[in-house]
C-alpha positions, 0 to 999 in steps of 0.5 A, a space after each residue: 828278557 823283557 821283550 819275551 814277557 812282553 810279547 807273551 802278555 801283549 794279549 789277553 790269552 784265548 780260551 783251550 783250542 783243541 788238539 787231536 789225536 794223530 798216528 803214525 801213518 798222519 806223520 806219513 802223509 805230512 812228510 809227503 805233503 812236504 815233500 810234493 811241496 818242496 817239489 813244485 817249489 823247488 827252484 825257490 826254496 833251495 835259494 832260500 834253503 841255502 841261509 841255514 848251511 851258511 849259518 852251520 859253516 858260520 858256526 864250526 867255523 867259530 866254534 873251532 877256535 882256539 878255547 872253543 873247540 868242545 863247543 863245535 859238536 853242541 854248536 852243530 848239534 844245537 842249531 837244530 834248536 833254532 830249526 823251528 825258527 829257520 823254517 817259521 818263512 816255509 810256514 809262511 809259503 805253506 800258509 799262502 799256498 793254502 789260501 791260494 795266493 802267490 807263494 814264491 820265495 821272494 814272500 818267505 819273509 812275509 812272515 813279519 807282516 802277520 798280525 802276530 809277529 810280535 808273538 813269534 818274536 817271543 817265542 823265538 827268543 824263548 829257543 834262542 835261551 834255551 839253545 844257549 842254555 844248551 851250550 852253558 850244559 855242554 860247556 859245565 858237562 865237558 869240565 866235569 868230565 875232561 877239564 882243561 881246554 883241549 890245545 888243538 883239534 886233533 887233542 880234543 877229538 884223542 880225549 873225546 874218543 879215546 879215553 873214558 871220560 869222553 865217552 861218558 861226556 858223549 853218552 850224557 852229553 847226548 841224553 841232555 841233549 835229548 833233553 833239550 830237544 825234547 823241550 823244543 819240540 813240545 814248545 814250537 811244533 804247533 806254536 810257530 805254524 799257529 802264530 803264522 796261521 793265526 793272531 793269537 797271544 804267544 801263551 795260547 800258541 804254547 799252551 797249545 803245543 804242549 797239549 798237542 804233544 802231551 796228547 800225542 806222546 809216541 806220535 811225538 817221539 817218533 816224529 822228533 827222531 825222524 827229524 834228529 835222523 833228517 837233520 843229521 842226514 843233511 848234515 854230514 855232507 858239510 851241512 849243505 844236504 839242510 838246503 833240502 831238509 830243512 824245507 822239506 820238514 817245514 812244509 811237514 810240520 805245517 801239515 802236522 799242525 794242520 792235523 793236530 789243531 782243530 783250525 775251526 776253533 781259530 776262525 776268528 783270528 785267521 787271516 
């Protein structure tokens, strides 16, 4: 906790960079941008796009022992609170790419050399509370509504899609999990490209995400379900379909940023 408070008051807070207005069709043209992106680097990316399946194999795999088994739908659920964090080397890509230097995957993890990598660690563990947050709700939610520990897998799918209690732990499990989204959305989707981008403290990269979010409440909305639907698409197939998602969303939300930050405003610290 004191490494978070530290990296989010390292710097003295820079003045309000304004945010603008996107539309629909601005979400559009972000996912194509990402996509031609993921195209040209294909080859690469997929080799780095490989780490996050690994990690959602790494975690069914330990939520599906023994006591831990009503944490493997939110421990899959909520690895998609840690997307912005996996994909902070794909806004490194994006950014060299951009400037027009060398972008292959072997710079993806460049991203610690930036000026404010001090700061990305900070908001980093910020979503790493909150996922643990996540899965404290979904553990305190499954007592309230099922109780004892479920003695195999088999026993816990029959409680949670056969009686009424499981489906009322899925229906407000699911809405705190909205909740949750929600939260980390508002929180990374312009702080982590910025703090790639540039060398601003962590409380001006939030700050900042959440007024672009709160000026662009159902462009927002509509882009965190076509994340939740991308994410779970390249779920099902054994999580290896994120290989393609994941790089794919984090070149788009690169360009989202690019279109809801005013970059000029941030010149000075750009590097």
């Amino acid at each position: 906790m004191m490494a978070v408070t530290q990296a989010l008051s390292d710097r003295p807070a820079a003045p309000d960079v304004p945010v603008r207005a996107v539309s629909a069709a601005d979400l559009n043209w972000a996912l194509r941008e990402g996509y031609g992106d993921f195209l040209e680097r294909r080859g690469d990316l997929i080799f780095v796009g490989l780490i996050y399946p690994l990690i959602g194999f790494a975690a069914a795999a330990v939520s599906l022992g023994g006591a831990l088994i009503p944490l493997f739908f939110p421990i899959v659920a909520g690895i998609g609170l840690l997307g912005p964090v996996a994909a902070i080397g794909f806004y490194e890509l994006a950014r060299r790419r951009e400037a027009g230097i060398a972008a292959g995957w072997s710079h993806f993890f460049d991203v610690v050399r930036r000026p404010a990598f001090d700061a990305i660690l900070g908001v980093t563990a910020i979503l790493l509370l909150i996922f643990f947050a996540w899965l404290a709700a979904a553990w305190i939610l499954y007592a309230a509504f099922i109780g004892a520990p479920p003695v195999s897998v088999g026993d816990f799918l029959a409680r949670l899609f056969t009686t009424p209690e499981g489906w009322g732990l899925i229906v407000v499990g699911n809405l705190v999990g909205l909740g949750f989204a929600a939260i980390v959305l508002a929180l990374s989707v312009v702080s982590l490209p910025m703090l790639v981008d540039c060398d601003v403290d962590a409380r001006t990269a939030l700050a900042t995400s959440i007024r672009a979010v709160s000026a662009n409440k159902g462009a927002m909305a509509r882009w965190g379900l076509t994340v939740a639907a991308l994410l779970v698409l390249g779920s099902i197939p054994g999580f290896v379909g994120l290989a393609f998602v994941l790089p794919w969303l984090g070149y788009s939300t690169w360009h989202l940023y690019t279109r809801m930050v005013d970059r000029g405003a941030l010149a000075r610290c750009r590097s």
